[in-house]
SERO-4910 file (N, C-alpha, C, O; in steps of 0.05 Angstrom, whole numbers):
BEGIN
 pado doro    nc1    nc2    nc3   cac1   cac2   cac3    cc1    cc2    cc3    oc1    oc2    oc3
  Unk    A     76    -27   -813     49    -36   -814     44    -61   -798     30    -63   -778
  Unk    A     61    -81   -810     71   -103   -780     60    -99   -752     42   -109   -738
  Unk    A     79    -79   -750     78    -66   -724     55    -61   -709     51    -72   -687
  Unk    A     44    -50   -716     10    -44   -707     -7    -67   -702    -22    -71   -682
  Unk    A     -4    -82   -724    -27   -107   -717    -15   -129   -702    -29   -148   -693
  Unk    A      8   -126   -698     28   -146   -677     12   -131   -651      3   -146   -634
  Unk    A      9   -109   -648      2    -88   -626    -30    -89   -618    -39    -81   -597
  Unk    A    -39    -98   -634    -71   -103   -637    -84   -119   -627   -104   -120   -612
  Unk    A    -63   -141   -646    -65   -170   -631    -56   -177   -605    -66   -197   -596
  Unk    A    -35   -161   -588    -31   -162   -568    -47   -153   -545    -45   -163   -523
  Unk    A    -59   -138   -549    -82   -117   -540   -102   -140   -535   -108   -151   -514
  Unk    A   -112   -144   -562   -142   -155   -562   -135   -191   -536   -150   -199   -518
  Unk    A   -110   -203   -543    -98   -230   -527   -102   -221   -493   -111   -236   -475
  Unk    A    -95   -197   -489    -80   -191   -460   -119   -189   -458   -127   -208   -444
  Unk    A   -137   -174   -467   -160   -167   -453   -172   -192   -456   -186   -201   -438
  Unk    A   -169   -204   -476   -191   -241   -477   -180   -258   -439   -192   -270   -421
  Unk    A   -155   -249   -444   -136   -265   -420   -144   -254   -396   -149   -267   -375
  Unk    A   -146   -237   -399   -155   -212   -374   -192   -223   -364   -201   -233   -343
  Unk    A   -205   -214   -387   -231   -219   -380   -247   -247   -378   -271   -247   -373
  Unk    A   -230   -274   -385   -229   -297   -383   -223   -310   -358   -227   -334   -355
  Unk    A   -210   -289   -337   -200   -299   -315   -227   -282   -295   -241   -290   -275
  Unk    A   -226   -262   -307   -243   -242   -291   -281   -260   -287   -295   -259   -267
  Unk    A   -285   -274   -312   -306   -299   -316   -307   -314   -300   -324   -315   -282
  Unk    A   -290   -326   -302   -280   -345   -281   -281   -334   -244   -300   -343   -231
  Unk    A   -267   -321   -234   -268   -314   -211   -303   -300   -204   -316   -307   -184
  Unk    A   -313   -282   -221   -343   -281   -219   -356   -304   -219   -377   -301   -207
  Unk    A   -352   -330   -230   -375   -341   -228   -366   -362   -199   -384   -376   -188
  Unk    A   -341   -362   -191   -347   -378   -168   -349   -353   -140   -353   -363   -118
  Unk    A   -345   -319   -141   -351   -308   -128   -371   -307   -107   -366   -300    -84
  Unk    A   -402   -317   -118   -420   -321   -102   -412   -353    -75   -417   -350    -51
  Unk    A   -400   -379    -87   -394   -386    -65   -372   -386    -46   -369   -396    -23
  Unk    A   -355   -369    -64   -331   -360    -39   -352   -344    -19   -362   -354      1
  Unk    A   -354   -325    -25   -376   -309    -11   -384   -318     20   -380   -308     42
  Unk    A   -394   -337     11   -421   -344     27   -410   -369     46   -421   -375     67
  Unk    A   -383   -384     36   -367   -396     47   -347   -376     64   -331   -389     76
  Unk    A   -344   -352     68   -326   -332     76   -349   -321     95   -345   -322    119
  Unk    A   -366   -313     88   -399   -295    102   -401   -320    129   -403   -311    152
  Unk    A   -402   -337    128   -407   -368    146   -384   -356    179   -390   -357    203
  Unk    A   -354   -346    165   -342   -341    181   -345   -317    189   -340   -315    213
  Unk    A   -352   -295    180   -353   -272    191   -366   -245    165   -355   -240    144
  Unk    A   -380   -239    171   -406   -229    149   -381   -204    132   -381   -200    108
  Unk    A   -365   -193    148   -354   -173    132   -334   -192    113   -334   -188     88
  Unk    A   -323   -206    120   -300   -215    108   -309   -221     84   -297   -216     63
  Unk    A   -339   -236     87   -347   -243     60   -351   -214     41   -340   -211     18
  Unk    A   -363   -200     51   -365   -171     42   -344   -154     31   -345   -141     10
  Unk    A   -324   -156     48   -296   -152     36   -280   -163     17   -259   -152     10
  Unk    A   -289   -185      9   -276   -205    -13   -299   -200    -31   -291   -200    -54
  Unk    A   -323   -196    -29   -337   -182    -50   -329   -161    -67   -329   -161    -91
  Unk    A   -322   -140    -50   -316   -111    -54   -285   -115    -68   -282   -104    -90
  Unk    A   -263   -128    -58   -243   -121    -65   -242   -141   -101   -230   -134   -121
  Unk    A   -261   -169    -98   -265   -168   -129   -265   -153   -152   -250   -152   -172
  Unk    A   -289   -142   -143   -302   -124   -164   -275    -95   -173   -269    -82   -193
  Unk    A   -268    -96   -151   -246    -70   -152   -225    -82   -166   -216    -69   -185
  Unk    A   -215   -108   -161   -187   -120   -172   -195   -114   -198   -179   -101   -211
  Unk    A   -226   -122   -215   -231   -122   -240   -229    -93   -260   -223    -90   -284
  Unk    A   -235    -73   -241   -224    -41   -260   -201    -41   -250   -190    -30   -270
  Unk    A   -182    -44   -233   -156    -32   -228   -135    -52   -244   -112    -44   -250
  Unk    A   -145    -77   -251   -131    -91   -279   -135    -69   -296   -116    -55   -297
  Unk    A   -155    -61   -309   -159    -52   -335   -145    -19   -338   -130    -11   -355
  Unk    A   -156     -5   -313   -140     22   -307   -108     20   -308    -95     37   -321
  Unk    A    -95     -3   -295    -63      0   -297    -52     -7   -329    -32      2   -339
  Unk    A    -71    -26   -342    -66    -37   -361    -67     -8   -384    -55     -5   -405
  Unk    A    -78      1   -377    -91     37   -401    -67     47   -388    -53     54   -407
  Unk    A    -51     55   -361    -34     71   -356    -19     59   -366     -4     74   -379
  Unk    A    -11     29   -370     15     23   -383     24     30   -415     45     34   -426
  Unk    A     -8     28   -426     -5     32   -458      1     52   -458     23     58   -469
  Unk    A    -20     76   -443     -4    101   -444     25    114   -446     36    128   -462
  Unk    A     34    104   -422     76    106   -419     79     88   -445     72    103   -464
  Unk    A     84     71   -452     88     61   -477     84     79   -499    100     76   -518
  Unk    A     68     96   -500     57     99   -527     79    132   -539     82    145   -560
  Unk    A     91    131   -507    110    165   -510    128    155   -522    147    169   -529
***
């Protein structure tokens, strides 16, 4: 029984940790941006895009890992 809520609580720590950082990098996103856009319009664009992407491909690897774990 332990077990599970040791597992819960680990869960719920890793996504606060996860989406606390993910806060953080969105809110100074707009002036990386625009400080990056200054040098060359895609780059800023591209550091837009690959944000947003870093933020589901955390959460997708993080579900494939529970998954292998859970066999």
């Amino acid at each position: 029984m332990t077990d599970k809520k040791s597992e819960t609580r680990s869960t719920a720590i890793a996504a606060a940790i996860i989406l606390l950082a993910a806060m953080a990098l969105l809110y100074l996103m707009p002036d990386i941006i625009v400080r990056l856009g200054n040098v060359s319009p895609w780059l800023g664009t591209g550091f837009g895009v690959l944000v947003i992407l870093a933020f589901f491909l955390v959460f997708w690897l993080r579900a494939r890992y529970q998954r292998r774990k859970s066999r």
